[in-house]
C-alpha positions, 0 to 999 in steps of 0.5 A, spaced: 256 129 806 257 134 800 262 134 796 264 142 797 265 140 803 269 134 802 274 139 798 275 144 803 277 138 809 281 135 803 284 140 801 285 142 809 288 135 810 293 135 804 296 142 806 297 139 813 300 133 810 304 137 804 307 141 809 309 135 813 313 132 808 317 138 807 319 137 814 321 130 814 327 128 811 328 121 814 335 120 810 338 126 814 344 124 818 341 127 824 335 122 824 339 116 821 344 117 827 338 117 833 337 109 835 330 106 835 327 100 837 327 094 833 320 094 832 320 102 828 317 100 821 321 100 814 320 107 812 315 106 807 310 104 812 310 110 814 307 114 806 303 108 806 299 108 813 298 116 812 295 116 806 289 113 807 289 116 814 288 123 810 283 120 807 279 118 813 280 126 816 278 128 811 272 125 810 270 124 816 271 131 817 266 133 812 261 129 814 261 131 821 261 138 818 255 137 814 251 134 820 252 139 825 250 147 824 251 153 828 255 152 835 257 145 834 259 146 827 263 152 829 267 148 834 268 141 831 272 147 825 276 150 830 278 143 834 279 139 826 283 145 825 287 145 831 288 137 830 291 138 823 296 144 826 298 140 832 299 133 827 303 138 823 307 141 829 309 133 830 313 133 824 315 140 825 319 138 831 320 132 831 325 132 824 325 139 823 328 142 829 330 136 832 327 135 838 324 128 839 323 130 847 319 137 845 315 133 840 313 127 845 310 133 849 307 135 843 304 129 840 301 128 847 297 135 847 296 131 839 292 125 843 288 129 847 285 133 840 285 125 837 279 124 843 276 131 843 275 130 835 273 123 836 268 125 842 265 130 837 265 127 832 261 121 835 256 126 837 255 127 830 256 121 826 257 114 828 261 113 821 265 120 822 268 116 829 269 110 827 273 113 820 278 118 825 279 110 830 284 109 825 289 116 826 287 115 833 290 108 834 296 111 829 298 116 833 299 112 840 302 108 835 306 114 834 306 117 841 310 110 842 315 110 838 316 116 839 318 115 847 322 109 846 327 113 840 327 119 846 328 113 851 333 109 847 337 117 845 337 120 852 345 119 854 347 122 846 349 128 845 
């Protein structure tokens, strides 16, 4: 991996994750209304898993970059690039617009980029997959706890 690699998937990564934290706002009277399971996670948990599965995006990235050339590199850009728009688009809708159904549709299509990122950059490298594992599983985490707040919020209005 070379590093002025890693500088642009960490700076396309801390974008995505800068952009997402304008957007939440966990303490909103909207959000604290909502019900949510009883297993969610204390809000610091959320800060604390992100950060370091921003790290692993980002390195991950990079060394797929620097392992591909031409077609396949071009296409591994254009699908990270649309995972960190689809990660963001999440949080847009999810606390920004509030829309816990939208966003449950969307982090869907955010899964299904999970498994195309995951599956290219297993093509490529091996540590570069097995780094992305961790977003993976958070996501359906995610995709999870997302269902069971539209669940547990489907007759408030």
């Amino acid at each position: 991996m070379r590093l002025p690699t890693l500088v642009k998937t960490a700076a396309a990564v801390t974008a995505t994750a800068a952009a997402g934290a304008t957007a939440i706002d966990a303490s909103s009277r909207w959000y604290q209304r909502l019900r949510k399971p009883a297993w969610q996670p204390p809000p610091v948990a959320f800060p604390l898993a992100w950060t370091p599965l921003y790290a692993l995006i980002a390195v991950a990235g990079a060394r797929v970059l620097d392992r591909t050339s031409d077609a396949d590199r071009a296409a591994f850009a254009r699908a990270y690039a649309l995972n960190l728009a689809l990660n963001f688009g999440w949080t847009a809708l999810f606390f920004k617009a509030h829309k816990p159904t939208v966003a449950l549709v969307e982090i869907a299509a955010l899964n299904a980029s999970n498994v195309a990122l995951i599956r290219r950059a297993s093509r490529a490298d091996g540590v570069a997959a097995a780094a992305l594992a961790p977003y993976v599983a958070w996501t359906l985490f995610a995709t999870t706890l997302n269902g069971a707040i539209v669940g547990l919020n489907r007759n408030r209005g």
